[in-house]
PDB file of N, CA, C and O in Angstrom:
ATOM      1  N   UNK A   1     117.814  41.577 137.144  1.00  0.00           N
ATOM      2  CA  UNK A   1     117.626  42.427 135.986  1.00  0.00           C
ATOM      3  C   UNK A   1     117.439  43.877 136.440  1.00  0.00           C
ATOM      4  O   UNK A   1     116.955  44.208 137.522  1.00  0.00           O
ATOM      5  N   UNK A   2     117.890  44.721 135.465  1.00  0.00           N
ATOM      6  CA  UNK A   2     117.599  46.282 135.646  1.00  0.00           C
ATOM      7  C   UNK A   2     116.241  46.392 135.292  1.00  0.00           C
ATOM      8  O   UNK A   2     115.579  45.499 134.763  1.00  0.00           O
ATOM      9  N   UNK A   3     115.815  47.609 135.628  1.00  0.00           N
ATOM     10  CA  UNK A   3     114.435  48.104 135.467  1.00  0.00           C
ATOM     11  C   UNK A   3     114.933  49.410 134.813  1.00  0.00           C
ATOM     12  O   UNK A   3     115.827  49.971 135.448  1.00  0.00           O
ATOM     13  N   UNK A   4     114.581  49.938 133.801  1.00  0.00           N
ATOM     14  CA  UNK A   4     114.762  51.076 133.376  1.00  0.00           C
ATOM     15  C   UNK A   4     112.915  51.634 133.413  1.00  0.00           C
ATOM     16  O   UNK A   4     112.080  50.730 133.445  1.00  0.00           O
ATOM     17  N   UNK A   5     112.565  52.674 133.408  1.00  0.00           N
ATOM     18  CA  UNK A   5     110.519  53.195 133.004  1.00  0.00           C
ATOM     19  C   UNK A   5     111.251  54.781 132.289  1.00  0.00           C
ATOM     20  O   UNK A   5     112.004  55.719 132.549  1.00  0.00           O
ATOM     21  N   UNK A   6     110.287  54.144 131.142  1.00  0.00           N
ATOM     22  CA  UNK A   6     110.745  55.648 130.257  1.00  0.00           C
ATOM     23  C   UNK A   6     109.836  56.707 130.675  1.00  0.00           C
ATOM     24  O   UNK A   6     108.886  56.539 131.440  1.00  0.00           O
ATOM     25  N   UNK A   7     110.162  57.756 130.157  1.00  0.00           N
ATOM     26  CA  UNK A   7     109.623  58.820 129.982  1.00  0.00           C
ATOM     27  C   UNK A   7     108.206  59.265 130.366  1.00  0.00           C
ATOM     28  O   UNK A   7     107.769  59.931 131.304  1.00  0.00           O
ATOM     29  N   UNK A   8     107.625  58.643 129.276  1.00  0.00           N
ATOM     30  CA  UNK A   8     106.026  58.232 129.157  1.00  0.00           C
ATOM     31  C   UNK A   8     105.377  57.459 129.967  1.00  0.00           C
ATOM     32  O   UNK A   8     104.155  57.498 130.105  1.00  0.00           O
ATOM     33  N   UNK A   9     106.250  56.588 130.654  1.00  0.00           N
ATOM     34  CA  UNK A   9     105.523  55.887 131.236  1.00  0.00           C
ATOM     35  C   UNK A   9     105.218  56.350 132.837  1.00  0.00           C
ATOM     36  O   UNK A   9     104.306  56.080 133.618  1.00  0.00           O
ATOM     37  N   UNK A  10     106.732  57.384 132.956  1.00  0.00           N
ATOM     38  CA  UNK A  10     106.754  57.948 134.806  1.00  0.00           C
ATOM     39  C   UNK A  10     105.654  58.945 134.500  1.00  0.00           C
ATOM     40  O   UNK A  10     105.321  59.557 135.515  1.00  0.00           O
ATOM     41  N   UNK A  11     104.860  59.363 133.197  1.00  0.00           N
ATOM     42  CA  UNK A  11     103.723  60.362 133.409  1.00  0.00           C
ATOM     43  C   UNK A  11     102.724  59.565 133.660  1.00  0.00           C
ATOM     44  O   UNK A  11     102.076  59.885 134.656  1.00  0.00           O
ATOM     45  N   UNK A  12     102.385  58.662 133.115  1.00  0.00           N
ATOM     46  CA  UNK A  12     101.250  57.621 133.314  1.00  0.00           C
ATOM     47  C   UNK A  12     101.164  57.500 134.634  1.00  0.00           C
ATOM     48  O   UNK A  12     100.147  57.787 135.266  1.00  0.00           O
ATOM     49  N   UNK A  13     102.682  56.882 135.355  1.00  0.00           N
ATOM     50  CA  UNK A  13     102.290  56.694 136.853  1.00  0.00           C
ATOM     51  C   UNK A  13     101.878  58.431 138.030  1.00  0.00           C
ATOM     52  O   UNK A  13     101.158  58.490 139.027  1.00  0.00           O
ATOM     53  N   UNK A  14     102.451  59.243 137.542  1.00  0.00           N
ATOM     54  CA  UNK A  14     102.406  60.188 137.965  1.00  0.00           C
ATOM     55  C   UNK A  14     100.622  60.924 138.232  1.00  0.00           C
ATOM     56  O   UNK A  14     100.219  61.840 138.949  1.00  0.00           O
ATOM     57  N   UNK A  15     100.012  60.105 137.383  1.00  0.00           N
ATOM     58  CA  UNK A  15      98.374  60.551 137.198  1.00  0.00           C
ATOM     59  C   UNK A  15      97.767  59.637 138.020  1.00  0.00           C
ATOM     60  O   UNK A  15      96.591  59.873 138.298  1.00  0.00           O
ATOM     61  N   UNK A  16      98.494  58.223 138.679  1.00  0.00           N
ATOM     62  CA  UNK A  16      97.765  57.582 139.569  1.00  0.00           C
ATOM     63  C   UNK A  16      97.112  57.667 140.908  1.00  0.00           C
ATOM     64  O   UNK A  16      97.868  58.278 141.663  1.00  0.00           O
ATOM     65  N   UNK A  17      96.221  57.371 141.394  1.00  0.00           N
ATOM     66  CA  UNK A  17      95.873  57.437 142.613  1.00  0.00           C
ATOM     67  C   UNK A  17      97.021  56.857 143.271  1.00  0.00           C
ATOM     68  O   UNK A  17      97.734  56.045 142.681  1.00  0.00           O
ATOM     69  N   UNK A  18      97.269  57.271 144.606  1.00  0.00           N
ATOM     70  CA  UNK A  18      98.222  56.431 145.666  1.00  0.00           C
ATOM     71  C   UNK A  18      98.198  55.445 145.498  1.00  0.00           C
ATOM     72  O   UNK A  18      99.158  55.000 144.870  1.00  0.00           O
ATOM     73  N   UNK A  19      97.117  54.470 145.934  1.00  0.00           N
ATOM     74  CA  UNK A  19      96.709  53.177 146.370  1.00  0.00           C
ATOM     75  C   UNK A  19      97.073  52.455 144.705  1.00  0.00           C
ATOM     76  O   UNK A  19      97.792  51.492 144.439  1.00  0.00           O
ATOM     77  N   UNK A  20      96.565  53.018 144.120  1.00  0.00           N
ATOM     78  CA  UNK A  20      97.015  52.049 142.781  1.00  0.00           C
ATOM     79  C   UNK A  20      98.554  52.234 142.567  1.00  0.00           C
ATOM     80  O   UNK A  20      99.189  51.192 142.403  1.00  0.00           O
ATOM     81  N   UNK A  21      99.311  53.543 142.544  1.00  0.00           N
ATOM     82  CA  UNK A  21     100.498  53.921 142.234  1.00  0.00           C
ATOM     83  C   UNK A  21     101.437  52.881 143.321  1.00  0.00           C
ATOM     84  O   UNK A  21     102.611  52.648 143.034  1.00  0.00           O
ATOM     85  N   UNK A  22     100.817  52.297 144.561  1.00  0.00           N
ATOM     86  CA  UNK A  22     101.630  51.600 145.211  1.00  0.00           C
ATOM     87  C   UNK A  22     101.798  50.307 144.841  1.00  0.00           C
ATOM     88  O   UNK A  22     102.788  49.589 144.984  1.00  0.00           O
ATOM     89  N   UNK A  23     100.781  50.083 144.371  1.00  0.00           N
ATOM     90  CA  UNK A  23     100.256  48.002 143.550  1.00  0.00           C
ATOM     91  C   UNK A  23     101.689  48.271 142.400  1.00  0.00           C
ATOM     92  O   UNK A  23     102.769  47.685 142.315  1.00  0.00           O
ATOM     93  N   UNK A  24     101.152  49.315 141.698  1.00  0.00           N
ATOM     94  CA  UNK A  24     102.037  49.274 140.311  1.00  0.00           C
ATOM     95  C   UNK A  24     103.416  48.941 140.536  1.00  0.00           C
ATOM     96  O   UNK A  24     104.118  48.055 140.048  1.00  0.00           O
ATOM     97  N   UNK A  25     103.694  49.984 141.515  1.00  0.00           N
ATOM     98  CA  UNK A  25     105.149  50.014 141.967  1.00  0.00           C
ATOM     99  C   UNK A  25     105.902  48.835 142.750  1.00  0.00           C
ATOM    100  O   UNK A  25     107.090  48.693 143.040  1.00  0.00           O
ATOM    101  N   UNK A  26     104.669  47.970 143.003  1.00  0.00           N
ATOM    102  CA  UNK A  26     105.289  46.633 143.828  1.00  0.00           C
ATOM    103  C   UNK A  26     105.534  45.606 142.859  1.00  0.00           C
ATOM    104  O   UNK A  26     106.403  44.736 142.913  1.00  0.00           O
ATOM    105  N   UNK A  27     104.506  45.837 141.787  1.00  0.00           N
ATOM    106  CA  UNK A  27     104.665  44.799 140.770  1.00  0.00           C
ATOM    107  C   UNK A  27     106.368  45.027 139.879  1.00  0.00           C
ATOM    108  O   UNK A  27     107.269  44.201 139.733  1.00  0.00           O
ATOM    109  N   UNK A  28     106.275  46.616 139.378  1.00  0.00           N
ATOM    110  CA  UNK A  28     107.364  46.920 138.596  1.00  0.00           C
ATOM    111  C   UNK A  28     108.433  46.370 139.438  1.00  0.00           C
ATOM    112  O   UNK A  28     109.124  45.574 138.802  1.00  0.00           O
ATOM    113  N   UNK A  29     108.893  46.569 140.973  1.00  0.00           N
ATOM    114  CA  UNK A  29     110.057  46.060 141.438  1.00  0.00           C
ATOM    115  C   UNK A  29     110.046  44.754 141.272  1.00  0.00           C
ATOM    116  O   UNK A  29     111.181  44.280 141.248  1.00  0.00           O
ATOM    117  N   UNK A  30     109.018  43.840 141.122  1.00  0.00           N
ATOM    118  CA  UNK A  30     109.307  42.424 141.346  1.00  0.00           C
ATOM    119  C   UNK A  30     109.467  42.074 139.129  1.00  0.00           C
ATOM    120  O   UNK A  30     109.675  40.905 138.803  1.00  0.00           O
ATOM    121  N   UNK A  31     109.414  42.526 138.646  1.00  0.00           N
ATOM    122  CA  UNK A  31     109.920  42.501 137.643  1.00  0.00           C
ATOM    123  C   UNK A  31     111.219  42.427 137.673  1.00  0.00           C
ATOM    124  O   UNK A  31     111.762  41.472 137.119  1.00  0.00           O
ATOM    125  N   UNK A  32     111.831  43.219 138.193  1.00  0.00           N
ATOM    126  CA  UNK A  32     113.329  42.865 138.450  1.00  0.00           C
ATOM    127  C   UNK A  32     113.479  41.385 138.688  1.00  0.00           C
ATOM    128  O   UNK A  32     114.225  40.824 137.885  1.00  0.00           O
ATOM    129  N   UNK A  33     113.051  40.798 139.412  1.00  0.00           N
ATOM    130  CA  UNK A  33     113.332  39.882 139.906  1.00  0.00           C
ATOM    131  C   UNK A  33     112.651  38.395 138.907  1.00  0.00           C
ATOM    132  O   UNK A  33     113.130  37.271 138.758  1.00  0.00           O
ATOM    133  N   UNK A  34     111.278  39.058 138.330  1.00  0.00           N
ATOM    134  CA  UNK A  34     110.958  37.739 137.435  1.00  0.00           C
ATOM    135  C   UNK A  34     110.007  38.404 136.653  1.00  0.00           C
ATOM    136  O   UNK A  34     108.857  38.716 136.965  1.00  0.00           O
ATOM    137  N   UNK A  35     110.841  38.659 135.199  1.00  0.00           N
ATOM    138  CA  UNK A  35     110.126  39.243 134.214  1.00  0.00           C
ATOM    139  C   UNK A  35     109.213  39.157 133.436  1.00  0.00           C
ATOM    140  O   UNK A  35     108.656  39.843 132.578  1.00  0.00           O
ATOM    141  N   UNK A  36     109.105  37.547 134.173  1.00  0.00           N
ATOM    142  CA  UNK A  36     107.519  36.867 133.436  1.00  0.00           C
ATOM    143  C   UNK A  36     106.644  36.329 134.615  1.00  0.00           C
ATOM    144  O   UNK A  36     106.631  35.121 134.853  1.00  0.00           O
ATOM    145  N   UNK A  37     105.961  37.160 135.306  1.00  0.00           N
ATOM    146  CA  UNK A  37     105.143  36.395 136.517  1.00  0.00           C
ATOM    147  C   UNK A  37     104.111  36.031 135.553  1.00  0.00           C
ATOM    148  O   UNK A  37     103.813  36.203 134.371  1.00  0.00           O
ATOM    149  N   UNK A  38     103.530  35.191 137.071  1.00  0.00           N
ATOM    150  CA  UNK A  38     102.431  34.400 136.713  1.00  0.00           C
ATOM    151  C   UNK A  38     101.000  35.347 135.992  1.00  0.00           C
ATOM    152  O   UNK A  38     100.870  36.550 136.222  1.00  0.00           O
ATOM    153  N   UNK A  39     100.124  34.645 135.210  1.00  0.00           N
ATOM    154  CA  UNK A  39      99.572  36.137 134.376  1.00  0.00           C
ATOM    155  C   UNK A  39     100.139  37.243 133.098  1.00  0.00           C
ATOM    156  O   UNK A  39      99.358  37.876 132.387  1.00  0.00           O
ATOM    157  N   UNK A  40     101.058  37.286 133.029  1.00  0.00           N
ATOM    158  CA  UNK A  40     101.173  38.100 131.913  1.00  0.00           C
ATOM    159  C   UNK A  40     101.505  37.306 130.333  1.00  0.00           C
ATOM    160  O   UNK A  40     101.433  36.200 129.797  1.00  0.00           O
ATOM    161  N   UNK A  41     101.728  38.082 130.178  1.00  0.00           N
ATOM    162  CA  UNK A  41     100.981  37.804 128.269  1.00  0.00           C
ATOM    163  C   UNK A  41     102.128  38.109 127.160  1.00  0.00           C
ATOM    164  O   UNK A  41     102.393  39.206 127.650  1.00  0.00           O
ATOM    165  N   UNK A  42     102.678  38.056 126.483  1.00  0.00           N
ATOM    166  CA  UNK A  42     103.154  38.414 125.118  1.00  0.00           C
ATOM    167  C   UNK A  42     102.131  39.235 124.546  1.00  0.00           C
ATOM    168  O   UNK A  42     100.982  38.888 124.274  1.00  0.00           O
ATOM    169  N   UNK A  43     102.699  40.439 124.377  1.00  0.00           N
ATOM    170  CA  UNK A  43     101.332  40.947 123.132  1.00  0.00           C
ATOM    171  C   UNK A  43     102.081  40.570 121.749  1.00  0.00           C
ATOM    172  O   UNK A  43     103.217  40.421 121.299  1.00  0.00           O
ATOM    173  N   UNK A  44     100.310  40.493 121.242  1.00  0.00           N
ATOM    174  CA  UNK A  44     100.394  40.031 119.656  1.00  0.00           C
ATOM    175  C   UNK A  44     100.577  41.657 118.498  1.00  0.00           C
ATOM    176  O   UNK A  44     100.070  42.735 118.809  1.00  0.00           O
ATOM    177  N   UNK A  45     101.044  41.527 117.766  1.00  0.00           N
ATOM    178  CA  UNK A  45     101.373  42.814 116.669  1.00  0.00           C
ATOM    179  C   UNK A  45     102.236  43.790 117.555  1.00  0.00           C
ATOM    180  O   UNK A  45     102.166  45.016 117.477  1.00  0.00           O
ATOM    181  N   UNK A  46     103.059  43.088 118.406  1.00  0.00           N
ATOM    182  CA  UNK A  46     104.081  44.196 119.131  1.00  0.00           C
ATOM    183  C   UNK A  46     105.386  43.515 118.678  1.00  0.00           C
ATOM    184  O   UNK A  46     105.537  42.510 117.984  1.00  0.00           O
ATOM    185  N   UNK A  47     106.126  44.184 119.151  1.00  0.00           N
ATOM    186  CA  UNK A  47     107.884  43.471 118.999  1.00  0.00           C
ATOM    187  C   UNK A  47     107.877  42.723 119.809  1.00  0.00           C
ATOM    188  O   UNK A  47     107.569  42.961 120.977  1.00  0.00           O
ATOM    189  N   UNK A  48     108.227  41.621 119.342  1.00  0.00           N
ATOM    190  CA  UNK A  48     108.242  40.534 120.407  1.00  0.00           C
ATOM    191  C   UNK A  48     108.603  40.416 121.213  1.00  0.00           C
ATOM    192  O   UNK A  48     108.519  39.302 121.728  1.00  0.00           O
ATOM    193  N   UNK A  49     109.128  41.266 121.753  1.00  0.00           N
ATOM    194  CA  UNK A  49     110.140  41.196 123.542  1.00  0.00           C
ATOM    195  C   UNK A  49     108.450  42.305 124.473  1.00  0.00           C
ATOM    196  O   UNK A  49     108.484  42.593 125.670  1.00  0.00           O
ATOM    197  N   UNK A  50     107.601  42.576 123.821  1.00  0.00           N
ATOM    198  CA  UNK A  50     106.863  43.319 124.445  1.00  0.00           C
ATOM    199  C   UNK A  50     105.944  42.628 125.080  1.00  0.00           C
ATOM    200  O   UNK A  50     105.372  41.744 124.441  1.00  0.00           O
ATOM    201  N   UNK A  51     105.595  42.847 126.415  1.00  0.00           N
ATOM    202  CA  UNK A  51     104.761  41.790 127.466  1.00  0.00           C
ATOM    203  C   UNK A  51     103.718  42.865 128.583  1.00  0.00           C
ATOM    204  O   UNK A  51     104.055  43.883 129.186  1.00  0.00           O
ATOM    205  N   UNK A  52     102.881  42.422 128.558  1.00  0.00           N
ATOM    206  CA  UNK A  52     102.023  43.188 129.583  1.00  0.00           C
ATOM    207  C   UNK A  52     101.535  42.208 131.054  1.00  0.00           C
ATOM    208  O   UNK A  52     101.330  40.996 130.982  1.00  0.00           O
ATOM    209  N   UNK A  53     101.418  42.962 132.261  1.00  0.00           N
ATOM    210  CA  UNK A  53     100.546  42.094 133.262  1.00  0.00           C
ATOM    211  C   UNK A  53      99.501  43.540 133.813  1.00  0.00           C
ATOM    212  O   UNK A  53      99.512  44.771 133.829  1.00  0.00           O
ATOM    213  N   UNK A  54      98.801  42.554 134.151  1.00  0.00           N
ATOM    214  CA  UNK A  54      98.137  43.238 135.267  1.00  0.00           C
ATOM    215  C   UNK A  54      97.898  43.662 136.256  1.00  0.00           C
ATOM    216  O   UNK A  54      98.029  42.749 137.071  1.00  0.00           O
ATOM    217  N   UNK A  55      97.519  44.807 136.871  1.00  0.00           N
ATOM    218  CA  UNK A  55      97.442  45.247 137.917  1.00  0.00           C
ATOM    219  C   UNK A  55      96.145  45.876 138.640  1.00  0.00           C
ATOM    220  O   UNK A  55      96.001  46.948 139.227  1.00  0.00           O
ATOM    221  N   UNK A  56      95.315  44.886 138.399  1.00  0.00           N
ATOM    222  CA  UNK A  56      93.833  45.361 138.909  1.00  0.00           C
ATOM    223  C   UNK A  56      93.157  45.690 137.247  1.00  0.00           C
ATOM    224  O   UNK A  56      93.272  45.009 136.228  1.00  0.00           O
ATOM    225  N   UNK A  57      92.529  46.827 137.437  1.00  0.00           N
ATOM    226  CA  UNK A  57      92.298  47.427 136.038  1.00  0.00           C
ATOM    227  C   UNK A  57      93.271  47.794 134.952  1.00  0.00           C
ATOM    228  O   UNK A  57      93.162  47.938 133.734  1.00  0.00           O
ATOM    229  N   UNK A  58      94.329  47.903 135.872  1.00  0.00           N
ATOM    230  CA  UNK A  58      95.417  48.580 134.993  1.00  0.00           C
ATOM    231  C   UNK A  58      96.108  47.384 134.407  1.00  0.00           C
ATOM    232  O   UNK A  58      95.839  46.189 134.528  1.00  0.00           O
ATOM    233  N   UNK A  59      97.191  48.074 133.652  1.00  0.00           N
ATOM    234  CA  UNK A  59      98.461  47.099 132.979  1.00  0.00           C
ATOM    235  C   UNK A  59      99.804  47.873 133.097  1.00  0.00           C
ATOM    236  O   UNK A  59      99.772  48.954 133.685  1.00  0.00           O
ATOM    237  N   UNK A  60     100.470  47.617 132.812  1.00  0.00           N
ATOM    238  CA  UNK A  60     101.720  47.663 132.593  1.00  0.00           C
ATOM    239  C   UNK A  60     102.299  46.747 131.083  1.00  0.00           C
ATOM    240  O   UNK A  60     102.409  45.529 130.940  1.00  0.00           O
ATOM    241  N   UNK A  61     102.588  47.844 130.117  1.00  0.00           N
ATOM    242  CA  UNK A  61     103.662  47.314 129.274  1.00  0.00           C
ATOM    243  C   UNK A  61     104.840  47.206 129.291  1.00  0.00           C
ATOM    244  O   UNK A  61     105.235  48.117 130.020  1.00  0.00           O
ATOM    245  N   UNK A  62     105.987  46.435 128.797  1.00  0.00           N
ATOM    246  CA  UNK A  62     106.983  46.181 129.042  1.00  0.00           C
ATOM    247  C   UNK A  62     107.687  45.619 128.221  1.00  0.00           C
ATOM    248  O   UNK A  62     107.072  44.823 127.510  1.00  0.00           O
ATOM    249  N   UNK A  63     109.106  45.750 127.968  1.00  0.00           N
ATOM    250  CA  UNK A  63     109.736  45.057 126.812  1.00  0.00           C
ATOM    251  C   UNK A  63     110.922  44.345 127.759  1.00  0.00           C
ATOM    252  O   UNK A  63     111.447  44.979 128.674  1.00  0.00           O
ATOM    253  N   UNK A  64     111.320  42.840 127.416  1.00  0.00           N
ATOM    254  CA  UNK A  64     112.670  42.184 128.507  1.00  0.00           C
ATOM    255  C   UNK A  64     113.576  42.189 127.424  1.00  0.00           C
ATOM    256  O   UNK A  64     113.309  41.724 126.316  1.00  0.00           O
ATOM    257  N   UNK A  65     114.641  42.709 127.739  1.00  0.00           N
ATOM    258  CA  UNK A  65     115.965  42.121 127.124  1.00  0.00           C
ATOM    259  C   UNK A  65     116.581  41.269 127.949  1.00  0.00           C
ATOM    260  O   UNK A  65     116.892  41.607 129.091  1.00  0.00           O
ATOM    261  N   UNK A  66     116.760  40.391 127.590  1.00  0.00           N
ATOM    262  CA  UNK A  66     116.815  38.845 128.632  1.00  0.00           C
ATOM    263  C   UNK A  66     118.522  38.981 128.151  1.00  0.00           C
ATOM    264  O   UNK A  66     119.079  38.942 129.248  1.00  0.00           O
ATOM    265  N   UNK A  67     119.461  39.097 127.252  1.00  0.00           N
ATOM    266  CA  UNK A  67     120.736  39.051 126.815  1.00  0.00           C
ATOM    267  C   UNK A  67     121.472  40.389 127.873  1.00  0.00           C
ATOM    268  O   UNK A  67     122.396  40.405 128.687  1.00  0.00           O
ATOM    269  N   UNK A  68     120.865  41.039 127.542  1.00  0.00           N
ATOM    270  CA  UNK A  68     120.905  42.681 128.523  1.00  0.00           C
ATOM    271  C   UNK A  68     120.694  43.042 129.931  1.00  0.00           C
ATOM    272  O   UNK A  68     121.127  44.049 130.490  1.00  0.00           O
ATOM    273  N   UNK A  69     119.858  41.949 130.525  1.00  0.00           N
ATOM    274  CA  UNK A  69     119.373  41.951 131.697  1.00  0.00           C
ATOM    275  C   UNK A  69     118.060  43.038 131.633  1.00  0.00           C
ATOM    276  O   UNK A  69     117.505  43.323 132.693  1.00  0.00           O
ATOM    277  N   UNK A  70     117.803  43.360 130.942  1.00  0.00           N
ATOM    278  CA  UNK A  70     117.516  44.471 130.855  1.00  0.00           C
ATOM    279  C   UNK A  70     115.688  44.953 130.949  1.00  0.00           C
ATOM    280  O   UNK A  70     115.200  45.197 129.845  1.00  0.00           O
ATOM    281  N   UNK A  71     114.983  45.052 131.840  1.00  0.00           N
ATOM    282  CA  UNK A  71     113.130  45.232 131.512  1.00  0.00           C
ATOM    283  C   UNK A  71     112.643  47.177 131.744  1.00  0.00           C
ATOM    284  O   UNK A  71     112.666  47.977 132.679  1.00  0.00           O
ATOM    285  N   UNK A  72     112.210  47.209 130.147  1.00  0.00           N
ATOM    286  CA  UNK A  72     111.840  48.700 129.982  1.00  0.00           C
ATOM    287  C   UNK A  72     110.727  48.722 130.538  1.00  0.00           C
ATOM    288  O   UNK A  72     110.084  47.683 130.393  1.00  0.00           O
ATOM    289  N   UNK A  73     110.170  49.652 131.225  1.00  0.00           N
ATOM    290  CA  UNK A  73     108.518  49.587 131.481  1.00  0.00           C
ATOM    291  C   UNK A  73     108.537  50.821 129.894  1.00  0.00           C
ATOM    292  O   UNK A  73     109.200  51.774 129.485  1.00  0.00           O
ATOM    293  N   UNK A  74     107.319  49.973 129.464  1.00  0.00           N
ATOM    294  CA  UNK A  74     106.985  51.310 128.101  1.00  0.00           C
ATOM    295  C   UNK A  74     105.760  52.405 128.748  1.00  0.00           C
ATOM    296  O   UNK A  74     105.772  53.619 128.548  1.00  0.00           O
ATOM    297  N   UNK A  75     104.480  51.495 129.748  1.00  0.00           N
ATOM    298  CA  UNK A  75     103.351  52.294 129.745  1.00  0.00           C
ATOM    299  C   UNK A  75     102.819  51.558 131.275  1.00  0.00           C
ATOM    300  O   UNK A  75     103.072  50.530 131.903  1.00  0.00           O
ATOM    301  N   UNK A  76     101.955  52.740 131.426  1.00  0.00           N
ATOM    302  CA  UNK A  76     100.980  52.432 132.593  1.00  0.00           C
ATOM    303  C   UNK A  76      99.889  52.580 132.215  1.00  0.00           C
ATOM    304  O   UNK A  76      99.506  53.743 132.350  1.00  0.00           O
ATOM    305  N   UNK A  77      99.043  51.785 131.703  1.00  0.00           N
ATOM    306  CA  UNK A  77      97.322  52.326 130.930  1.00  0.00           C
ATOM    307  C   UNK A  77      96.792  51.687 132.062  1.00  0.00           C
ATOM    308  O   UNK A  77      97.252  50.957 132.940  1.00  0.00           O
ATOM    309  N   UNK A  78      95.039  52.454 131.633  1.00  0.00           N
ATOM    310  CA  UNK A  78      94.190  51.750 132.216  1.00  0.00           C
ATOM    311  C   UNK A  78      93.581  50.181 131.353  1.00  0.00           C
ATOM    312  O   UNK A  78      94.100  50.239 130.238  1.00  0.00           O
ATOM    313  N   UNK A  79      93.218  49.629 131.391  1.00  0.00           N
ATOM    314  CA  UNK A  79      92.724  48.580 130.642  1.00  0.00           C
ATOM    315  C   UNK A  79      91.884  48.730 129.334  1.00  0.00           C
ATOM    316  O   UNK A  79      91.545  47.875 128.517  1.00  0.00           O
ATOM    317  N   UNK A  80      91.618  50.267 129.388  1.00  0.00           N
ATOM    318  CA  UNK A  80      90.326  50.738 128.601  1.00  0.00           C
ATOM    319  C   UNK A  80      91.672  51.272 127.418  1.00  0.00           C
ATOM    320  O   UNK A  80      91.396  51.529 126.246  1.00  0.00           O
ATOM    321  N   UNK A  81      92.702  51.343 127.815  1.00  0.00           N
ATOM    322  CA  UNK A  81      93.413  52.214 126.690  1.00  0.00           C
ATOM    323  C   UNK A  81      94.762  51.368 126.567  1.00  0.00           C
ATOM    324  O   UNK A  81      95.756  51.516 125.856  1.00  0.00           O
ATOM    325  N   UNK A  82      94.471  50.579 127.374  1.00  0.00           N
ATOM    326  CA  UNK A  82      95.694  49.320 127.102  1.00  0.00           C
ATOM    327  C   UNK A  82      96.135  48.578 125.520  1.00  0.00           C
ATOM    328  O   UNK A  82      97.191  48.086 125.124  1.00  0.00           O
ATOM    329  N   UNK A  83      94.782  48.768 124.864  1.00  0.00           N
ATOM    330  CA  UNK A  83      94.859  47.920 123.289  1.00  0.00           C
ATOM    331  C   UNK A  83      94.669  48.289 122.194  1.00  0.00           C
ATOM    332  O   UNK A  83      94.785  47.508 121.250  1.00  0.00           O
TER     333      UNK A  83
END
């Protein structure tokens, strides 16, 4: 699968510490590879293709187009601003 990260979301990562900005970035590549690891979630009152995991404190949102190949990163929150 492609990885596309919008806009909003390369600012989110852009405010990270290193050490976290490197976790994030290991997780987002392995998204490519399996868009539903172990741990993550469907969120509820989102569009249904929208999925979050975790990354320590943080999250990552995300939408899969599974027909498209296709996984958007939408966001990089902290957990406190994740919901």
């Amino acid at each position: 699968m492609q990885v596309v990260v919008l806009p909003v979301a390369r600012r989110d990562f852009r405010n990270l510490g290193r050490d976290v900005a490197r976790r994030i970035e290991g997780t987002i590549d392995a998204l490519a590879r399996n868009p539903r690891p172990s741990g993550s979630r469907l969120l509820r009152g989102h569009a249904s293709r929208t999925w979050r995991v975790r990354v320590g404190d943080w999250r990552i949102l995300y939408d899969v187009d599974y027909a498209g190949g296709l996984v958007t990163i939408l966001r990089v929150l902290h957990r406190s601003q994740a919901y």
